[in-house]
C-alpha positions in Angstrom: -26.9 -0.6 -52.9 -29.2 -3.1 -51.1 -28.0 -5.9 -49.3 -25.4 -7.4 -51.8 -21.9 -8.2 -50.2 -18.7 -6.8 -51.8 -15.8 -9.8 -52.3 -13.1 -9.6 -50.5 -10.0 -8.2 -52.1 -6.8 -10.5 -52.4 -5.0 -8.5 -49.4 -7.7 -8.4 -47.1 -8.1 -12.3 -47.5 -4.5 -13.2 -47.5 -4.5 -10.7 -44.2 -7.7 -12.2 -42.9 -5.9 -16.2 -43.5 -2.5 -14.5 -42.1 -4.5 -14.1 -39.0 -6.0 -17.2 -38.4 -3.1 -18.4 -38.8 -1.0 -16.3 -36.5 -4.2 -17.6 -33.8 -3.3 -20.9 -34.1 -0.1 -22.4 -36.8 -1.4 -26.0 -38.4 -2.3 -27.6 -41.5 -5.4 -26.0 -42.3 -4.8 -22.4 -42.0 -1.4 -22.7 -43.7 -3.6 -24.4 -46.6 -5.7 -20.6 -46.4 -2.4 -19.0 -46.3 -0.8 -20.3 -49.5 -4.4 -19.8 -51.4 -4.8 -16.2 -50.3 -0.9 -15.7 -51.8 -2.2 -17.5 -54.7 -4.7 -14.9 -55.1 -2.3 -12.2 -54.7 0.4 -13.4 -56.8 -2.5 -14.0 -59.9 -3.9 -10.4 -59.5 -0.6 -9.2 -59.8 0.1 -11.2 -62.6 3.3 -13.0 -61.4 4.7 -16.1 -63.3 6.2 -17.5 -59.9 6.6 -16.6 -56.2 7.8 -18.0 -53.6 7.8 -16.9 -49.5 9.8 -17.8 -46.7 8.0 -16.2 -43.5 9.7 -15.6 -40.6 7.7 -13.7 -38.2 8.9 -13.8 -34.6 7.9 -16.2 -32.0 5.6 -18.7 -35.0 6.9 -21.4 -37.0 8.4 -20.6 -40.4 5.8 -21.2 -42.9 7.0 -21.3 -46.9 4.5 -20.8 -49.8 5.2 -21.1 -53.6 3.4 -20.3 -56.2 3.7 -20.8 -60.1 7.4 -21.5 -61.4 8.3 -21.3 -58.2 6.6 -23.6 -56.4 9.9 -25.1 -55.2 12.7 -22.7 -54.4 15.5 -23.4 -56.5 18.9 -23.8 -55.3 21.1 -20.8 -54.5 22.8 -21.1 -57.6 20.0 -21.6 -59.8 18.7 -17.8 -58.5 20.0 -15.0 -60.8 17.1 -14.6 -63.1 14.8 -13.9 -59.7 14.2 -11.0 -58.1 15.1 -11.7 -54.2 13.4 -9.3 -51.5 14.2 -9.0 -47.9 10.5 -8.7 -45.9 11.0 -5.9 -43.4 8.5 -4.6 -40.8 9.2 -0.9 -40.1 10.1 1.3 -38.7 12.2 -1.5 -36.8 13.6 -3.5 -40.1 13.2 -6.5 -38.3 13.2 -9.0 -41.0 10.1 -10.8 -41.4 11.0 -13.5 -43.9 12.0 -13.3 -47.8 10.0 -13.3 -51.1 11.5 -14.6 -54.7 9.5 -13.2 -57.3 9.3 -14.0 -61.1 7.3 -11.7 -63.6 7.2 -8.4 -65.6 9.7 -5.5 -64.3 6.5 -3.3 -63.5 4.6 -6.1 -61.3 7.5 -7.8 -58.9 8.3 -4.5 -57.3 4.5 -3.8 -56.8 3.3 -7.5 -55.8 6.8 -7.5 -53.5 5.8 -4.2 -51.7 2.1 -5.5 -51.3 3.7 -8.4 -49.6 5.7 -6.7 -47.1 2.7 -4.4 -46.6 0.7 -7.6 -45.4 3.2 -9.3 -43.5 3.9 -5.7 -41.6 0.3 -5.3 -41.0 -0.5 -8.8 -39.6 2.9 -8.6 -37.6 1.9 -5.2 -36.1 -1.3 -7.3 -34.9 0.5 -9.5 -33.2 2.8 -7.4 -31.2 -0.5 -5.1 -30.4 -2.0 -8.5 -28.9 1.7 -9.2 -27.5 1.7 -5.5 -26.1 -1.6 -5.7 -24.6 -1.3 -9.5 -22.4 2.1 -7.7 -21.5 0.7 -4.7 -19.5 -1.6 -6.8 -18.4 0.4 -9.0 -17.0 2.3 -6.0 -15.6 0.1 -4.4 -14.4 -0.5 -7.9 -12.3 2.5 -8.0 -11.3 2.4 -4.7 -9.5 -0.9 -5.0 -8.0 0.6 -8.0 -6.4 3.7 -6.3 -5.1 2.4 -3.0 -4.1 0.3 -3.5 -0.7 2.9 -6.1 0.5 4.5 -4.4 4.0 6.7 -7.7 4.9 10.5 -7.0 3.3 11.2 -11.1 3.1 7.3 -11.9 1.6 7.6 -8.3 -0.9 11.2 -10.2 -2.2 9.7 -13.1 -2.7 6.7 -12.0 -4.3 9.2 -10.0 -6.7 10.9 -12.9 -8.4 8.0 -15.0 -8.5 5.5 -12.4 -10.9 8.7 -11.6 -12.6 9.6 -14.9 -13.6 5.7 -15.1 -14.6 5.8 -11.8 -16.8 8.3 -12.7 -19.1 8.3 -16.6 -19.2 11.7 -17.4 -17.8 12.2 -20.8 -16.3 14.5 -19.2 -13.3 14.3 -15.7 -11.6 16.2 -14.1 -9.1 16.4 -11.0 -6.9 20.4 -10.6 -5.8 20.4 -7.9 -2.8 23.8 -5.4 -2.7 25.3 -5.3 0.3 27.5 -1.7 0.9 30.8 -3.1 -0.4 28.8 -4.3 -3.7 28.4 -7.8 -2.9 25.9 -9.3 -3.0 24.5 -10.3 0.3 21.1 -12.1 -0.5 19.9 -13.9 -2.7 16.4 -14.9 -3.7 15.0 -17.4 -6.1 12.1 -19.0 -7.9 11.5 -21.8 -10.3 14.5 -24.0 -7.9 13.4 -26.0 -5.6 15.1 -26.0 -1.5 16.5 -29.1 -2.7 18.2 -27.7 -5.5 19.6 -25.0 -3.6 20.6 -26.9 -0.9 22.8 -29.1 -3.7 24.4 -25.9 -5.6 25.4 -25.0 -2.3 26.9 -21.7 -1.2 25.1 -18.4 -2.8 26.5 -16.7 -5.5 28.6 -13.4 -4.2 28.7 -11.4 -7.8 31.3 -12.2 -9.6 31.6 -13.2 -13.3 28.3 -11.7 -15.1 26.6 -11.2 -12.2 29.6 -9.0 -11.4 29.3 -7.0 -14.5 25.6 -5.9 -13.8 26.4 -4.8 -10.2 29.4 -2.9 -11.6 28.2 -1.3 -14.8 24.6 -0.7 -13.4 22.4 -1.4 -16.2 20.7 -3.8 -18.2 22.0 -7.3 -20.1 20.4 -9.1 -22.4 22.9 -12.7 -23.1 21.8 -15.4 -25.8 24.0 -17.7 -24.2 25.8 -17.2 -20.5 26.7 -21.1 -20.6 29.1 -20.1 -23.6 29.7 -16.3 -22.7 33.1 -15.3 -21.9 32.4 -13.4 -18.9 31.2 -15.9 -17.6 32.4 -17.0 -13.8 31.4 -20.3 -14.2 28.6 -22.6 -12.2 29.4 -24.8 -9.1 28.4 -28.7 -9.5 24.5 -29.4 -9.4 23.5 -25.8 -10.8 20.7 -26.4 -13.1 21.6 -25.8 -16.8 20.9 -21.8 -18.0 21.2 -20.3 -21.3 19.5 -17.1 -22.3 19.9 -14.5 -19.9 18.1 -11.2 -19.0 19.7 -9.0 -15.8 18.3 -5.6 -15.0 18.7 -3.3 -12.2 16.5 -2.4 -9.1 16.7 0.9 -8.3 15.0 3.0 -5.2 15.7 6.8 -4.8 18.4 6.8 -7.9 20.4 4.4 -6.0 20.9 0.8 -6.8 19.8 -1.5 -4.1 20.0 -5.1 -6.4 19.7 -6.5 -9.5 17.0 -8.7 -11.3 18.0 -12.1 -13.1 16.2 -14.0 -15.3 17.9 -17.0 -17.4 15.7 -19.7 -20.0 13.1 -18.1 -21.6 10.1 -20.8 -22.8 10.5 -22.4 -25.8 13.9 -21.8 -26.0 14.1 -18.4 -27.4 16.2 -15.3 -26.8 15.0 -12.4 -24.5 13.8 -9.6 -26.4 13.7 -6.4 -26.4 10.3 -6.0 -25.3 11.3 -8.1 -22.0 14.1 -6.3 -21.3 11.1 -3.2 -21.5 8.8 -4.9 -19.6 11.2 -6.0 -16.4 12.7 -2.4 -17.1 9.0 -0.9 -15.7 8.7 -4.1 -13.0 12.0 -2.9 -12.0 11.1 0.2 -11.0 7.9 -0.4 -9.2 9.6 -3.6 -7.4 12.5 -0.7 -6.2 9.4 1.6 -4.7 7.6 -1.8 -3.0 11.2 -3.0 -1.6 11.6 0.6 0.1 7.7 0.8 1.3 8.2 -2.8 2.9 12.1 -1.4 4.7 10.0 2.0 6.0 7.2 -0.2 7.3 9.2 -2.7 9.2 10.9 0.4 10.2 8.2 2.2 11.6 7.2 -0.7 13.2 10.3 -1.0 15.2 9.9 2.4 16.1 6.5 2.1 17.3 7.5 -0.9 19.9 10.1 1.2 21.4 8.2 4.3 21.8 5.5 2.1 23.3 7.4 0.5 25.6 9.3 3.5 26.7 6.0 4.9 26.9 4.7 1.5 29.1 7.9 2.3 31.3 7.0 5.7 32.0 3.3 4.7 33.2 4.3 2.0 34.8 7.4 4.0 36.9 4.7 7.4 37.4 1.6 5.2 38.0 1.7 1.5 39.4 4.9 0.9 40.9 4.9 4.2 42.6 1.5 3.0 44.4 3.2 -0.4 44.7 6.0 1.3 46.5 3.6 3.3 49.1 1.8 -0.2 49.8 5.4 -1.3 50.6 6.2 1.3 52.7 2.5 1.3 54.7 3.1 -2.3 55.3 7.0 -2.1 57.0 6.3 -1.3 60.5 2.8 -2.7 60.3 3.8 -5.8 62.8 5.3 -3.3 65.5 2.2 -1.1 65.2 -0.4 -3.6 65.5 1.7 -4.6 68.9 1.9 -1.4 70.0 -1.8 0.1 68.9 -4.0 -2.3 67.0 -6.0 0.0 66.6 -4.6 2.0 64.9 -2.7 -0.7 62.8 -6.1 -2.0 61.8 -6.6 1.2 60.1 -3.5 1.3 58.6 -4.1 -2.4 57.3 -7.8 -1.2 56.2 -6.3 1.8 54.2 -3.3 -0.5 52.6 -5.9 -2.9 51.6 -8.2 -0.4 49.8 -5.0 1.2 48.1 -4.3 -2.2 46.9 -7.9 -2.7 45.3 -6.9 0.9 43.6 -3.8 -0.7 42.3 -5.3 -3.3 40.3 -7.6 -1.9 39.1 -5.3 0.7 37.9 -3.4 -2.1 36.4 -6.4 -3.5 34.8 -7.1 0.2 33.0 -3.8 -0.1 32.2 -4.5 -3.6 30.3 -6.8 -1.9 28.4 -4.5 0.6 27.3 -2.6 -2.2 25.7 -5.5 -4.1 23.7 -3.8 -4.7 20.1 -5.1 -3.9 16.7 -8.5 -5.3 16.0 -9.3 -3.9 12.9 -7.8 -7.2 10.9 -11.5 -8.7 11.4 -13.7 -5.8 11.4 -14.2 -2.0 10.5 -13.2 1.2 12.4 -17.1 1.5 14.1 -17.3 -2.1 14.9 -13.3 -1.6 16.7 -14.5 1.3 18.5 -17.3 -0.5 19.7 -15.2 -3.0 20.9 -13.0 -0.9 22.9 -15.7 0.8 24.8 -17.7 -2.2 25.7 -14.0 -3.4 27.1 -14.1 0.1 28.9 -17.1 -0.2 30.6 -16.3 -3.6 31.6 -13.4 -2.4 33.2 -13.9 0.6 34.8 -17.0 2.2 36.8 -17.2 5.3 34.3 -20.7 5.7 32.4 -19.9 5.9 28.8 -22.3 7.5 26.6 -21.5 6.4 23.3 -22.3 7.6 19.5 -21.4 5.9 16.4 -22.4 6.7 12.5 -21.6 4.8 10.0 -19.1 6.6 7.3 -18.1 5.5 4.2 -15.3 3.8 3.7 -12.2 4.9 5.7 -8.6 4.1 4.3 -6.8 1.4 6.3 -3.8 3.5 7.9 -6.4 6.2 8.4 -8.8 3.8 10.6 -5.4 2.4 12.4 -4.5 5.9 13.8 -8.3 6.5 14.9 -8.8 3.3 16.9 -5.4 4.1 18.2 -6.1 7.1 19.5 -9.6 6.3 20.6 -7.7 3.9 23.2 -5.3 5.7 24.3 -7.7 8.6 25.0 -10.2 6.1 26.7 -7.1 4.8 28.8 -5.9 7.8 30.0 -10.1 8.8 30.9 -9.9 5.4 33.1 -6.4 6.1 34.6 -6.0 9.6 35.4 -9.2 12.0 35.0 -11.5 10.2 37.9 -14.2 10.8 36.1 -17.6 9.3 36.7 -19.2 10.0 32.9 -17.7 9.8 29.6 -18.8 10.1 25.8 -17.3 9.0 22.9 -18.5 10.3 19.0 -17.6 8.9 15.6 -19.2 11.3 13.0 -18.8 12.3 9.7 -19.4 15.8 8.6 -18.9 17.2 5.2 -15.7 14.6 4.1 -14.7 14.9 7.6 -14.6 11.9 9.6 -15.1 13.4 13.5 -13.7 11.3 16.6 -14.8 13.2 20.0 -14.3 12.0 23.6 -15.4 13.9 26.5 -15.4 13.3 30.4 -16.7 15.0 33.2 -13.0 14.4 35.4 -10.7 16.2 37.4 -9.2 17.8 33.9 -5.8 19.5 33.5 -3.9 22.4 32.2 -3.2 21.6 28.9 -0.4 24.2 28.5 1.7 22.6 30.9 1.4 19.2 29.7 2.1 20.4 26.1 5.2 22.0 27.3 6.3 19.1 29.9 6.3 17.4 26.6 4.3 14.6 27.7 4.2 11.4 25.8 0.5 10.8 25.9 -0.2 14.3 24.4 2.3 14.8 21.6 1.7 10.7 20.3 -2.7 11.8 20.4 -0.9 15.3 18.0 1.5 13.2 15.8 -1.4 10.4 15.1 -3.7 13.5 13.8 -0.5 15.0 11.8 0.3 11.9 9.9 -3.2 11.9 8.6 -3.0 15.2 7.6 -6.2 16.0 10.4 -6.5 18.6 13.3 -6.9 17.9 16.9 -7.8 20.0 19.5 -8.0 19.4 23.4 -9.6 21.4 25.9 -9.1 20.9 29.2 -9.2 22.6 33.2 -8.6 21.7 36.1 -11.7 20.6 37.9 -14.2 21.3 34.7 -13.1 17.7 32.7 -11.5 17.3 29.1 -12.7 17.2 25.8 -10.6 15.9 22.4 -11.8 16.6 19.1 -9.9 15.0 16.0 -11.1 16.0 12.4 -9.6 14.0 9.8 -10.4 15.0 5.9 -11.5 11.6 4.5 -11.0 12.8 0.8 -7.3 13.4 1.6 -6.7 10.9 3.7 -3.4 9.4 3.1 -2.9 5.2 3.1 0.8 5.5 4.4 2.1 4.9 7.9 
């Protein structure tokens, strides 16, 4: 066939000019529009035509053709064949053809006109579809890894306002007596808010969404008659989109979007798209509660936890100093020599003290993994052991792949509190610590050569230490073992599977 071009066929151009057109409405491409009709209209061999586009979300565009290069008046009409322009399966009317010309060519020439408009339509909601996830897909990314409940709300109304194009979002929290008890906005400024004064409670159509629990889609709320009404200084809102937020089949609050850009309705594929945010903003709202949650629970456990050493440990020492010094005036009186050894042996218990209470300290050295990785944190908390104690630490450190966040958290935690308890309660002189990684399982060992202790009978006095070391290598999903007896020093071995490591708290 050699390198000759075929010519376009009338449908492909008038297809090929409906999408320039689509890509950017103006003179010029509306010129390409009406010639590739032409084109069509002539193969088909129609006396007159004339088009009235109406494709969603572009400006109307009419072409004529022929006769009918201007539409006639309504009345003037009953000699043409009329067709309504549907894309399907949906029937959404896509505009209207008059046609003029032999019985056998308008239905044909009409049919290859809906045919075109359907096709370039279908383009434009695959392009529409496409920026849509997208921008979904955004907006969860954005929402997912957020742990703070008031930043994870906030972020919420701001990508949803962004996903759909509304001028104002937002996020109305139910209370248990289905009111609503917060309420969370974007697009209005503190000054605004601050002149609309009190929030709103859920009444009028905000109301109706908490009661009925599902979705509303309003071309006009300003006009609506369920309407409650707004209080002076409340920016002016017209179309309206409210969908639920659900988390474990319950609902927890309700999203509310009002003036989509350029003045149009919300659509279907809005109310779709905030459907899906919905759902993912319902999981990140929970993640955020069970976080903050967890949170709280950790700084009470810690500082029942601080209590407990502190009443077993420290202040029991501090209570023997106390004691040692009472009657240490009437027995340096009575024999000073003797009370010189007394004062000898107080003063040594008090050096034993502090630095008991300096061990402690570094049983209390928060989080430093925001700055660095797990190695470089363990590293850090043995050069602060060594600084503070008079142990030898022998210390071993590879360098694994990467290790999910909560996964490294629970490590370096246990890594100090198994160094603390080394400096405040084994008397050892030599201690080693190992970070390996084995076959997809990331290794944390720590040894010492101490006084040791029945592990039995600390797993049964249920002590605190212990069973927090067991329930950090539980939530990972890991295995530890400790080894211990009296007089022959203690060894902990955590294995955690890397590959199954989970990122939750």
């Amino acid at each position: 066939m050699g390198n000759s071009t075929l010519p376009a066929l009338p449908l492909h151009q008038l297809l090929e000019a409906l999408d320039a057109w689509q890509a950017g409405p103006g003179p010029q491409p509306a010129r390409a529009v009406e010639d590739a009709f032409a084109q069509v209209f002539t193969a088909y061999g129609l006396a007159g035509a004339h088009v009235l586009m109406q494709l969603p979300g572009l400006p109307q565009l009419a072409v004529g053709y022929g006769t009918l290069e201007s539409l006639p008046p309504a009345g003037q009409r009953a000699e043409l064949a009329e067709y309504r322009l549907e894309a399907l399966p949906s029937e959404l009317e896509l505009g209207r053809a008059w046609l003029s010309g032999n019985e056998e060519s308008v239905p044909a020439a009409a049919r290859a006109v809906e045919l075109a408009l359907d096709a370039a339509w279908s383009r434009v909601e695959a392009r529409a579809s496409e920026r849509r996830l997208a921008g979904l897909d955004a907006a969860v990314r954005s929402i997912a890894g957020v742990l703070s409940v008031e930043r994870v709300l906030q972020q919420i109304v701001d990508r949803v306002r962004e996903l759909v194009g509304a001028q104002y979002a937002a996020l109305g929290i139910v209370g248990p007596f289905g009111v609503i008890d917060r309420f969370i906005t974007s697009g209005i400024s503190n000054e605004q808010r601050q002149r609309i004064g009190s929030l709103p409670r859920g009444r009028g159509l905000l109301g109706l969404i908490i009661r009925e629990d599902r979705s509303f889609r309003i071309e006009d709320i300003a006009t609506d008659p369920r309407r409650f009404g707004f209080p002076p200084h409340h920016p002016e809102m017209h179309a309206f989109l409210g969908v639920p937020v659900r988390s474990k089949d319950r609902s927890i609050g309700n999203l509310y979007l009002t003036n989509k850009s350029g003045g149009q309705n919300f659509s279907e594929s809005d109310q779709r798209l905030v459907e899906m945010f919905a759902l993912h903003a319902g999981i990140a709202i929970e993640n955020a509660r069970l976080h903050e949650e967890v949170q709280r629970l950790a700084v009470v456990d810690e500082r029942q936890r601080i209590s407990q050493d502190l009443h077993d440990g420290i202040i029991q020492s501090l209570y023997a100093v106390t004691l040692a010094l009472e009657d240490l005036p009437e027995l340096m009186a009575d024999s000073p020599a003797e009370g010189e050894a007394r004062l000898e042996r107080t003063i040594e218990a008090l050096h034993e003290t502090i630095r008991d209470i300096r061990n402690f300290i570094l049983g209390l050295r928060p989080e430093l993994l925001d700055e660095s990785d797990l190695p470089t944190s363990v590293q850090s908390l043995a050069a602060e052991f060594r600084v503070n104690t008079l142990i030898d630490l022998d210390l071993h450190l590879d360098e694994p792949r990467e290790v999910p966040p909560a996964t490294a958290a629970h490590l370096l935690a246990m890594t100090r509190e198994a160094l603390s308890n080394v400096a405040r309660h084994s008397g050892a002189t030599r201690a080693s610590l190992e970070l390996r990684e084995e076959a997809g399982t990331l290794c944390l060992i720590i040894g010492d050569n101490g006084r040791g202790f029945d592990v039995e009978a600390a797993r049964a006095a249920h002590q605190y230490g212990l069973a927090n070391l067991h329930a950090r290598a539980d939530a990972m999903g890991g295995l530890l073992i400790v080894t211990s007896e009296p007089g022959a020093g203690t060894r902990l071995v955590a294995r955690v599977p890397l590959a199954e490591a989970s990122d939750g708290d």
